[in-house]
C-alpha positions in Angstrom: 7.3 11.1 12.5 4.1 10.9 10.5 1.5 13.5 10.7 -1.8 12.8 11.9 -3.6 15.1 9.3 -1.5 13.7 6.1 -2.8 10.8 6.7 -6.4 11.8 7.0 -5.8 13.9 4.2 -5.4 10.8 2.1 -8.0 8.7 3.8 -10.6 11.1 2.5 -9.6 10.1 -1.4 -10.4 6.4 -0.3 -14.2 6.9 -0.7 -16.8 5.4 -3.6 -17.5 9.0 -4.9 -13.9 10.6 -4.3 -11.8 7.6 -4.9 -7.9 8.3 -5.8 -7.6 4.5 -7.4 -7.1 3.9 -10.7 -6.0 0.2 -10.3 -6.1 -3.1 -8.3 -4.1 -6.1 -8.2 -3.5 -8.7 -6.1 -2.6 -12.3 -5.4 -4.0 -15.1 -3.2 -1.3 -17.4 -1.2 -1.5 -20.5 0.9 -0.4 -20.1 3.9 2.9 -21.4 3.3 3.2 -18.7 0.8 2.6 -20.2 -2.0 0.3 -18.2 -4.8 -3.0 -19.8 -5.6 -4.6 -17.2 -7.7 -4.1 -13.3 -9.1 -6.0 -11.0 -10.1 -5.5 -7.2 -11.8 -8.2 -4.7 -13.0 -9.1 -1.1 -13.6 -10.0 -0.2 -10.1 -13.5 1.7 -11.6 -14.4 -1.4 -13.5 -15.6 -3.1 -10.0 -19.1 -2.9 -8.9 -19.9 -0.6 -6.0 -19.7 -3.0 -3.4 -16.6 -4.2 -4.4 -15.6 -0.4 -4.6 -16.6 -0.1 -1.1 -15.2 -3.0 0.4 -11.5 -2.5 -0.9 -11.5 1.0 -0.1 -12.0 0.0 3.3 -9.1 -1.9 3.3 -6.9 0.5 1.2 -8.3 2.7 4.0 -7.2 0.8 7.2 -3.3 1.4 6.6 -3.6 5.4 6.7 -6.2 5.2 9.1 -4.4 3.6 11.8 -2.6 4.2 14.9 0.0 7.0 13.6 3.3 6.7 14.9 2.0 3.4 16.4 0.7 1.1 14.4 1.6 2.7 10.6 5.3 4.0 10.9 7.9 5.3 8.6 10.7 3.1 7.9 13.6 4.5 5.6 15.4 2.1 2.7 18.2 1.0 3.0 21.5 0.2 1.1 21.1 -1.8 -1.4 24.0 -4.6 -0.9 25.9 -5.3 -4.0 25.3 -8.0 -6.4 21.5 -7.7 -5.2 18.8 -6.2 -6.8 16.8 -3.8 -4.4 13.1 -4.1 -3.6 12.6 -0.1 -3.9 13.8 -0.8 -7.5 11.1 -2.9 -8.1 8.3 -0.7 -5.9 9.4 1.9 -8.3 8.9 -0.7 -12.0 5.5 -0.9 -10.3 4.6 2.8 -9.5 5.6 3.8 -13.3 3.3 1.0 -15.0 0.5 1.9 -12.3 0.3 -1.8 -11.4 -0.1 -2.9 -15.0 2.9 -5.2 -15.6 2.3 -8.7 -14.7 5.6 -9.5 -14.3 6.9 -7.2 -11.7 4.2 -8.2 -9.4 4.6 -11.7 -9.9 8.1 -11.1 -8.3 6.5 -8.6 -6.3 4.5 -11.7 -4.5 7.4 -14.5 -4.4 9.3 -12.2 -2.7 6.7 -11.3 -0.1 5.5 -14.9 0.1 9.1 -15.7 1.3 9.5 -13.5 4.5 5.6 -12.9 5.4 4.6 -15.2 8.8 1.1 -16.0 8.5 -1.8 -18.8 10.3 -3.7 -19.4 7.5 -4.2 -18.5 3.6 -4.0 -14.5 2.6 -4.2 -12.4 0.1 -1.9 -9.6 -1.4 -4.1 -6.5 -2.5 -2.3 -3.6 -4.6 -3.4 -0.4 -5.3 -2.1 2.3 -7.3 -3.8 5.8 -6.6 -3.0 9.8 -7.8 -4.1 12.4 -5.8 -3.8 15.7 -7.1 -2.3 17.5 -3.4 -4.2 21.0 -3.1 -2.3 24.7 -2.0 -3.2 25.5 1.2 -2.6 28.8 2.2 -0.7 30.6 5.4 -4.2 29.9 7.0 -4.1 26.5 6.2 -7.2 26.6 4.2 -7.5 25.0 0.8 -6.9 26.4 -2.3 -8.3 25.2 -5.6 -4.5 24.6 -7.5 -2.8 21.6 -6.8 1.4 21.8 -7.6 2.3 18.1 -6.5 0.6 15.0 -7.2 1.2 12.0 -5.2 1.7 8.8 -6.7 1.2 5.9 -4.5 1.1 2.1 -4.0 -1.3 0.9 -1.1 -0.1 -2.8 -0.4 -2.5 -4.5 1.8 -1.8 -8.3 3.9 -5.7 -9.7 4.9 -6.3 -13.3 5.9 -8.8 -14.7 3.9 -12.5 -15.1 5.5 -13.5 -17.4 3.4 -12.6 -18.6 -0.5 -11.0 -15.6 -2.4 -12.4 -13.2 0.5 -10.0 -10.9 2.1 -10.4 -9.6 5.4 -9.0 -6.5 6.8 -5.0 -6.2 6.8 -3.1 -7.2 9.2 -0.1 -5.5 7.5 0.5 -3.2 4.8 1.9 0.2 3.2 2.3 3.1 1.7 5.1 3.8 -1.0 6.2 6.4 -1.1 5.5 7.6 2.1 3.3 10.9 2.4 5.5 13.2 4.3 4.5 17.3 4.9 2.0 16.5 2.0 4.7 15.6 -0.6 5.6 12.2 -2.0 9.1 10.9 -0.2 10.7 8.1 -2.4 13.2 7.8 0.7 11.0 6.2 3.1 8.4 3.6 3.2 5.5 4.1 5.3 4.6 0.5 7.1 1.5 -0.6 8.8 1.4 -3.3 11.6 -1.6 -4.3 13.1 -0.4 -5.7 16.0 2.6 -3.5 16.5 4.1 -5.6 19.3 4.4 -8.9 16.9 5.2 -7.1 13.6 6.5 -8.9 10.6 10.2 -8.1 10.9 11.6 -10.3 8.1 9.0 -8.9 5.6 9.4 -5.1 6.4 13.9 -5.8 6.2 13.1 -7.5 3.2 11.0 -4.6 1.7 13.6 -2.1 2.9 16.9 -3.8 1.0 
């Protein structure tokens, strides 16, 4: 089960002045799934209302529903003779989004199994938050021991040209769990939780 305040913990490092990003990347697809456009900067290198409008959609995934809408889902095997997805979540993680090439894959792959109604966009951020001691009283301490390394993938319909609305599916790798990274598990957000994208989220798990 996800906590409720891990979570919130994070969402607070998704602001213009306290923002965890470092890098954005993305892709926009037809909505057969083919890519009609990419993009990939230094996420401090946008203006501030671009700032502000992709942290709100970085934001939605740990914002939402816990336990409902944004669950944890755990990897699993990889089959032989196949490479695994986590393999390639992790390429991405280590270059912080800055190799081309593993996203390109990234995107065929997720072009393949995502079910969408019109044109979307892919959004990608990697983010490192330094996690803070908390003492037995819960309150913060100034040393951090861990820092969390993430990937925020985002799934918006486009608006209108090259504008991305707010996901309708997305998540966190690797998941934040008791305020520690956990490279077992996948944390997966579904807007509409009682529709969710099934053949993505198995094909992200392989």
């Amino acid at each position: 089960m996800i906590d409720r305040e891990d979570m919130l913990e994070l969402t607070r490092r998704m602001t213009p002045s306290r923002t965890c990003f470092s890098r954005i990347a993305g892709c926009y697809m037809d909505e057969e799934g083919f890519e009609d456009g990419t993009f990939n900067t230094h996420f401090l290198k946008l203006s501030g209302p671009e700032k502000k409008k992709n942290l709100e959609i970085a934001r939605t995934i740990p914002f939402s529903r816990t336990n409902e809408q944004l669950r944890d889902h755990a990897f699993l095997k990889p089959r032989e003779g196949k490479d695994p997805v986590r393999m390639l979540l992790g390429g991405m993680l280590a270059t912080g989004l800055k190799d081309d090439g593993m996203l390109s894959i990234f995107y065929e792959i997720a072009g393949e199994k995502y079910r969408a109604a019109g044109p979307y966009a892919i959004y990608l951020f990697y983010g490192a938050y330094d996690v803070p001691v908390k003492g037995s009283d819960r309150q913060r301490q100034d040393e951090s021991e861990i820092v969390y390394s993430f990937l925020t993938g985002a799934f918006c319909p486009l608006e209108g040209e090259y504008e991305a609305g707010l996901p309708d599916y997305g998540f966190l790798y690797p998941a934040f769990s008791g305020r520690c990274p956990d490279t077992d598990v996948m944390q997966i957000f579904d807007r509409d939780p009682e529709h969710p994208q099934k053949e993505l989220t198995e094909r992200l798990l392989s």
